[in-house]
N, C-alpha and C positions, 0 to 999 in steps of 0.2 A: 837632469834626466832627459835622455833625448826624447824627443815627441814623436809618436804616432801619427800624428796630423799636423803636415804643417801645409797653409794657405800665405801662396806669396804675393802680395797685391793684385788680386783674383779682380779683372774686370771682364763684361759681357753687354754686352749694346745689342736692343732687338731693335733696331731702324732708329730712330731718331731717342729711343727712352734706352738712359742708361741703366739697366739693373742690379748691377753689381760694383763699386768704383771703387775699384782698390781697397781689398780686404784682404788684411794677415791675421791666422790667428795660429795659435799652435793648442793642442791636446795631449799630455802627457798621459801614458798607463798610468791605470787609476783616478784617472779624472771622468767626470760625467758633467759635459759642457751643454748648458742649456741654452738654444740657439732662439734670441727672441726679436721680434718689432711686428709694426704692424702689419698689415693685408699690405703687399704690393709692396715690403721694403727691399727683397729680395734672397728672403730665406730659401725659398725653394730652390730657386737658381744657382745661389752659391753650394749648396748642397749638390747638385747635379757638375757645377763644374770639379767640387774635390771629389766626387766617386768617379768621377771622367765621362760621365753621361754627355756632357757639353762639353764643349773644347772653348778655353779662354778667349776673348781677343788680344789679353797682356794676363803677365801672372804664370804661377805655374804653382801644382798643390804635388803634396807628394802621401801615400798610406804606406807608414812603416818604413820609411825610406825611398820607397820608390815613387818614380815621375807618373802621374795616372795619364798622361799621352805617352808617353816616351817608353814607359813598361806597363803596359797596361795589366797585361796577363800576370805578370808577378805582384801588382798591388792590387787587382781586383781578388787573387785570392785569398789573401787577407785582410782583406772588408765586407762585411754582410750590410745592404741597403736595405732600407723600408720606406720607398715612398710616400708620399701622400696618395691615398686610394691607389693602393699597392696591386697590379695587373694581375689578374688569377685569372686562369683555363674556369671559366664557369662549370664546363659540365663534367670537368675531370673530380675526382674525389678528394679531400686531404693526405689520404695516403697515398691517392697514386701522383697527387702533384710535387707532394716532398721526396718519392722514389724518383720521380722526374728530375727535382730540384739535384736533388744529389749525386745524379748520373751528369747532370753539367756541369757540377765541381766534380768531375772526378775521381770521388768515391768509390773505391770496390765494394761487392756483396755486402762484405761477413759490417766493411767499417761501414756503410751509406745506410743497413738494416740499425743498425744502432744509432747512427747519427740520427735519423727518423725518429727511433725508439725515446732516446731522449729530448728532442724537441717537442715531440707530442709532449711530452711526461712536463715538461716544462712552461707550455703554454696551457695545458688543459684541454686539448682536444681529443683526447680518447671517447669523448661519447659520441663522435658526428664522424670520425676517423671516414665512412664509408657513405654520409651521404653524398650529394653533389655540391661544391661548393656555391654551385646558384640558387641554392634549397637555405644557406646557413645566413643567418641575420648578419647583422652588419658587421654586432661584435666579434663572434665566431669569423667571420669574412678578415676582422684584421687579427686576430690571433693566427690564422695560416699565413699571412703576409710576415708576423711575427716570427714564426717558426722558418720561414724560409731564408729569412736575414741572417738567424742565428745555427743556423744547419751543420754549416763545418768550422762550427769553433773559430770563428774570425776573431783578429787581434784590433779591427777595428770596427766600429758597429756606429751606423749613421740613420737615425729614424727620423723620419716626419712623421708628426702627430703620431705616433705610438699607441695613447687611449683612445684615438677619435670612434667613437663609438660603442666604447667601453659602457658598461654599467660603475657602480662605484663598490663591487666587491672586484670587479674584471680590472679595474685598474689600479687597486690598490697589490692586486697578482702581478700585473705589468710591472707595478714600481718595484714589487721586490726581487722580480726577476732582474730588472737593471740595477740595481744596490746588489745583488749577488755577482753578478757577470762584471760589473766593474773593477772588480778586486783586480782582473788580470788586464783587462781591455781598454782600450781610450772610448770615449761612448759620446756623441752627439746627439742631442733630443731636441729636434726644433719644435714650440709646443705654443699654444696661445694659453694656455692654462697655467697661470702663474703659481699657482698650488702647488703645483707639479715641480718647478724650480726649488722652491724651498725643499718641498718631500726626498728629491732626488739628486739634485745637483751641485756638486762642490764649485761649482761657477756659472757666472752666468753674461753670455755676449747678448748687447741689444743694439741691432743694427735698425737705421732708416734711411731710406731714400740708397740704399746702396752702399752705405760705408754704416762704420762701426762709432758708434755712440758710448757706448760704456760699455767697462770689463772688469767684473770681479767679484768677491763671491756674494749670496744674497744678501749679505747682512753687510758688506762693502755698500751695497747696492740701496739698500735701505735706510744708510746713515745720508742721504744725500736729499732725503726726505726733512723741511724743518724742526717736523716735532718728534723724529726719533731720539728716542733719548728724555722725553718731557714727561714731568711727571703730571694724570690725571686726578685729580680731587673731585669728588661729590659731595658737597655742603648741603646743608639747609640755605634757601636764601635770605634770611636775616642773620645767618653766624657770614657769610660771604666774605664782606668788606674787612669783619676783622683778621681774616684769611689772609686775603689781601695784602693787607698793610703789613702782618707778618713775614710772610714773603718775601714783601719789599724791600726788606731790612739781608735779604742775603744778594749780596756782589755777585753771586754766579748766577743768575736768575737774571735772564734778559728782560724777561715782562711776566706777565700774568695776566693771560686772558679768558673769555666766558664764550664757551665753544658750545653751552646748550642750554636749556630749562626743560624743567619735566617735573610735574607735583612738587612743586613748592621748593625743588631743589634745582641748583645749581650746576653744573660739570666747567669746572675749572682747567685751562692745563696752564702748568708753569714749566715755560721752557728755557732750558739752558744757557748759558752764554758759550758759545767757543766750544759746543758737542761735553761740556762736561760731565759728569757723576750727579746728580742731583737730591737724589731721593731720599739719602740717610741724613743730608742737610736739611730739607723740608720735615722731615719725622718728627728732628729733632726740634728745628722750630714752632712744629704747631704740638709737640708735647710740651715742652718748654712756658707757651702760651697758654694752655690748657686747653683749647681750641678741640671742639668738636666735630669731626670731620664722619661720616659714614663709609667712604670710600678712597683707596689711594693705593696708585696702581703707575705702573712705567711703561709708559706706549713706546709701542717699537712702530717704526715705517711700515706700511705697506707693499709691499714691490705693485699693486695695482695702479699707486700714485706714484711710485717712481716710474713705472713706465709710462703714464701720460705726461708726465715733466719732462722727460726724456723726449717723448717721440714727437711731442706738441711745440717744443721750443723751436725758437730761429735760429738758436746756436747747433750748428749739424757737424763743428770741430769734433774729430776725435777725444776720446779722453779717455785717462789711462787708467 
C-alpha cells in the first residue's frame, strides 16, 4: 500500500545540537502512528520538518506523494496540522476563526459553511461557537486548534499532543474522533501519554536523541518487556515453596520469582523461557498438585516500562 507519509532520513541541527538524525518512517491510510520519546528527543521537530514548517538540512519528507519543499502548496492541502499549543487569533471567535480557517484553504461559501458546520459538530463546540477564544479554557482552546486541522477533510492529519488539556470525557471524544477519521487518513499523534497509544494507535515510533529506537505495534512493543507473557500467582505464604517446586518441574519456566508480600500472602511471577505460552501449563500443574493458589493471572508489559528501557538504554541502534 503506498504511504501517505513518507520521511526520508530527515536531519536538522540548531547550532551545534542535532535534533533530528536521520529519521524514515512511512504511514499508510489507515494507519494511526503514535509518535513517542522523551522531552528533547525531537518529536516536535521532525513533525515540523514532514509538514514542511522546517526545511531539512539532509532528507526530504513527502504528504500523499508529494515533496513538502518542492510542492508545498499541493501537499500542504492535503495535510491538516495541530501543533503543540496550536496559534489562535485570541480575540477572534471559533466561528469566525474556522470561516477564517477555511477562506485560506480555499473553500467556497455553500462548501467552507459546512466544512465549519461539521468540524464544530465533530469536536463539540457548538456551545462557545461565539465567545472569544481568549475567554475559552484551555480544553475548548485545543478543540478549535482540533477543528482547524481537521476543516477540509485532509488525507493526512499530524497532531501534537492532541488531549493536552483535555478533561477525561474530552479526550476520550478526541480518541474517537481519531479511530473514526482513520478509516480513510494516515494519522500522526505525537503524545507522552502512553494510554493514548494503546487506546488509539495501530503502531507505535519511539525516537531518542534524534533517531528512531523501536517500531511496531503496542503489543510488538510490549513483548520486549521481561515479564510480558509471565504468569502472576498469589499464594498464602506457607503453600509458597510447594508452588515453587511445582513449577520447577516445567522446562518452559525460566524461574520463579517473589515480586511482593502483602497479609500473609505472596505474589509470585513465573516467567517464560523463549516468550512462550505458559499459563495452561501452570493450571495444570498446580491442579495436578492440588495446590492452593487465590490468584493467577497473565501480565502483559507495560509500554511505561518499555519506554524507559528504551529511552534510558546506551544502545541508541535503530531497531526494527
Amino acid at each position: 500500500m503506498t504511504a501517505l507519509v513518507e520521511a526520508d532520513g530527515l536531519t536538522k541541527s540548531f547550532g551545534t545540537l542535532r535534533a533530528v538524525d536521520g529519521i524514515t518512517l512511512r504511514v499508510t491510510r489507515g494507519e494511526v502512528l503514535g509518535f513517542l520519546g522523551p522531552n528533547g528527543a525531537g518529536k516536535s521537530t521532525t513533525m515540523r520538518l514532514i509538514t514542511g514548517f522546517l526545511e531539512p538540512d539532509a532528507g526530504r519528507a513527502r504528504i500523499a506523494g508529494f515533496d513538502v519543499q518542492e510542492q508545498a502548496h499541493e501537499a500542504k492541502k492535503r495535510l491538516g496540522y495541530l501543533p503543540e499549543g496550536a496559534p489562535l487569533y485570541a480575540e477572534m471567535s471559533p466561528r469566525g476563526f474556522l470561516k477564517f480557517i477555511a477562506e485560506l484553504r480555499g473553500l467556497q461559501s455553500a462548501d467552507a459553511a459546512r466544512a465549519v458546520e461539521v468540524a464544530v459538530e465533530r469536536t463539540g463546540l457548538g456551545a462557545v461557537l461565539d465567545q472569544t477564544i481568549d475567554t475559552l479554557s484551555k480544553g475548548y482552546k485545543r478543540r478549535v486548534g482540533i477543528a482547524q486541522a481537521i476543516l477540509h477533510d485532509p488525507e493526512v492529519l499530524i497532531m501534537d499532543e492532541p488531549t493536552d488539556g483535555l478533561d477525561p470525557n474530552q479526550k476520550h471524544q478526541v480518541r474517537e474522533l481519531i479511530e473514526e477519521m482513520a478509516k480513510e487518513k494516515a494519522i500522526i499523534v505525537s503524545t507522552h501519554i502512553l494510554e493514548e497509544v494503546e487506546a488509539v494507535c495501530t503502531r507505535a515510533v519511539v525516537i531518542n536523541k534524534g533517531r528512531v529506537v523501536a517500531d511496531g505495534t503496542a503489543e510488538e512493543l510490549m513483548r520486549r518487556v521481561p515479564y510480558h507473557g509471565a504468569v502472576a500467582i498469589r499464594v498464602a505464604s506457607d503453600k509458597a515453596d510447594a508452588v515453587k517446586a511445582a513449577l520447577g518441574t516445567l522446562s518452559i519456566i525460566e524461574k520463579v520469582e517473589t515480586v511482593g508480600t502483602a497479609d500473609g500472602q505472596l505474589q509470585l511471577r513465573a516467567v517464560p523461557r523463549n516468550g512462550a505460552g505458559i499459563v495452561t501449563d501452570v493450571a495444570s500443574v498446580i491442579r495436578q498438585n492440588a495446590l492452593i493458589v487465590d490468584e493467577i493471572y497473565v501480565e502483559r508489559g507495560k509500554l511505561d516500562d518499555v519506554f524507559r528501557q528504551i529511552t534510558t538504554s546506551d544502545l541508541d541502534k535503530p531497531h526494527a
